[in-house]
VOGU-3710 file (C-alpha; in Angstrom, 3 decimals, decimal comma):
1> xxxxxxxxxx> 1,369/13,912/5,030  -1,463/11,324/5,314  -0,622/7,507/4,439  -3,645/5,367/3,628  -3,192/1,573/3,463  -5,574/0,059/1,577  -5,889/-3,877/2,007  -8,527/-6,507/0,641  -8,706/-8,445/3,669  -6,839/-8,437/7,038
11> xxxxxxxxxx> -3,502/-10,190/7,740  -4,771/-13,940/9,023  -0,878/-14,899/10,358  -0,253/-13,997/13,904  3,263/-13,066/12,590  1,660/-10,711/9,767  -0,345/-9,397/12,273  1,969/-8,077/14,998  4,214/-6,871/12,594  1,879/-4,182/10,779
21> xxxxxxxxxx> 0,509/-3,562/14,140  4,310/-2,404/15,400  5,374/-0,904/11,795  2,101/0,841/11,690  2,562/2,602/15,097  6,475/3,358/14,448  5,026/5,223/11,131  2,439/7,322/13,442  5,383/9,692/14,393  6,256/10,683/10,882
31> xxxxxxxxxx> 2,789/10,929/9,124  -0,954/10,286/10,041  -1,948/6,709/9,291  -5,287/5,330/8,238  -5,745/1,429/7,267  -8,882/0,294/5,428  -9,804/-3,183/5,210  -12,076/-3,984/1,922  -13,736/-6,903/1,898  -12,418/-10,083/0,279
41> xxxxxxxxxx> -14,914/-11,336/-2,784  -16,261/-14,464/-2,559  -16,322/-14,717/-5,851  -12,873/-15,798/-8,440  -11,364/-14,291/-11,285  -11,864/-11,368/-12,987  -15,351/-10,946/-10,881  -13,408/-11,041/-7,960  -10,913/-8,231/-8,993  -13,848/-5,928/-10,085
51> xxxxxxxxxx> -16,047/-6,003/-7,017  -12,821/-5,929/-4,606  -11,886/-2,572/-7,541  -15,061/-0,959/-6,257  -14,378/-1,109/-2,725  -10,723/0,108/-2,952  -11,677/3,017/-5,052  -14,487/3,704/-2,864  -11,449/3,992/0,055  -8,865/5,742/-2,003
61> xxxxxxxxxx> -11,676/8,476/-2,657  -9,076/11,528/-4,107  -6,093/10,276/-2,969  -3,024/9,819/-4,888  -3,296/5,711/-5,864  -0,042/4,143/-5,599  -1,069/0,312/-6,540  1,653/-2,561/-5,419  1,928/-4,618/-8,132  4,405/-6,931/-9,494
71> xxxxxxxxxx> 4,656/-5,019/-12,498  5,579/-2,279/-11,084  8,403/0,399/-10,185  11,065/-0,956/-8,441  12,165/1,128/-5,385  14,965/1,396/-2,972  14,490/2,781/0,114  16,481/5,677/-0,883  13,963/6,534/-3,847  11,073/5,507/-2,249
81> xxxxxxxxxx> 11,924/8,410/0,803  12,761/10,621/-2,197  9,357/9,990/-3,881  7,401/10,103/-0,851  8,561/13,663/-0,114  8,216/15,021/-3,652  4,597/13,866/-3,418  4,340/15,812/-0,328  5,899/18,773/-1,931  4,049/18,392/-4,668
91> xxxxxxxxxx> 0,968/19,190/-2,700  -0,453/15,307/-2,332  -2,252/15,364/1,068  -3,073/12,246/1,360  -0,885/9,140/-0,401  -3,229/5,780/-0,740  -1,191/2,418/-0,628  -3,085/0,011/-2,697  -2,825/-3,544/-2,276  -5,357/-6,219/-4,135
101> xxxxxxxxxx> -6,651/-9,569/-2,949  -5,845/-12,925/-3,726  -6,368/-12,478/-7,180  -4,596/-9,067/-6,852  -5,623/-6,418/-8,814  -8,076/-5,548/-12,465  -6,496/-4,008/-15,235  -8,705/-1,391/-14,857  -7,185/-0,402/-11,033  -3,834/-0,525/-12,550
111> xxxxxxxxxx> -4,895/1,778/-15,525  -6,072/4,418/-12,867  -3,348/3,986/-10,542  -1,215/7,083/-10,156  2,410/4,750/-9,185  2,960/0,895/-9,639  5,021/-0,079/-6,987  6,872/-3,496/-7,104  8,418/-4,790/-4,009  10,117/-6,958/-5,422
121> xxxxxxxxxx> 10,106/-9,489/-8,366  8,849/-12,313/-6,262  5,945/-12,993/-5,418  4,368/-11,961/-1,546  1,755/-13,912/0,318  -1,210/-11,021/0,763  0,157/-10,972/4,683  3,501/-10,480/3,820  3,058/-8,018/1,209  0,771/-5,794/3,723
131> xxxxxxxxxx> 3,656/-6,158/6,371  6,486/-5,310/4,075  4,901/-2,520/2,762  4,361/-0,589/6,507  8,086/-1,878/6,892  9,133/-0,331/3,977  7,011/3,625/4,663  8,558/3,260/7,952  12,201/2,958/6,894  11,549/5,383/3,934
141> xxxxxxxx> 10,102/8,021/6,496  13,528/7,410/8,800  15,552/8,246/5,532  13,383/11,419/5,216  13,663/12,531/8,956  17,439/11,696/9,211  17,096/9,222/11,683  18,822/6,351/11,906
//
């Protein structure tokens, strides 16, 4: 299966950055990566959402949009291993991994989001959120595999 991370923005923090560097090649043995950097707005607001909205969508293309947002679905590893591989199953290529900018994400990306993920009821700097999420495939995709 193909995993598509979809940022606005790259991880500034050294520590950010070496960690989705290392998740991001542990998850290369269990699935095909791709990471896709959108631009940040330089704009606030709602403006900012919707011109960030167009370049994510642009990125997702037909992919099966799973948006992190705070609002969403709650996960365990456990689950999350058991909803990656239904998706699989279910004949989802390619799995897009959507996560917004500083502003994070329109109403409108939510409303055509296929999964809300939550990871977890507080709230992630934009670094820490991209790093926890490659943390979080990675350990799912162990479940999956069986390994340890």
């Amino acid at each position: 299966m193909r995993l598509h991370l979809v940022t606005v923005g790259s991880p500034k923090l050294e520590y950010a950055r070496l960690g989705c560097e290392l998740y991001a090649t542990r998850l290369t043995r269990f699935h095909k990566l791709r990471v896709t950097r959108v631009k940040d707005s330089k704009r606030s607001g709602t403006a900012a959402m919707l011109e960030e909205g167009l370049g994510i969508l642009e990125a997702v293309g037909n992919a099966y949009l799973i948006a992190l947002d705070p609002r969403g679905k709650l996960l365990n590893t456990p689950v999350l291993s058991a909803t990656l591989e239904k998706l699989g199953v279910d004949g989802h290529g390619e799995l897009a991994f959507v996560i917004g900018g500083d502003e994070g994400l329109s109403d409108e990306m939510r409303s055509k989001a296929n999964l809300l993920w939550s990871l977890s009821a507080l709230t992630f700097p934009h670094d820490l959120a991209q790093l926890v999420t490659l943390e979080a495939l990675y350990r799912a995709s162990t479940v999956a595999a069986g390994v340890p």
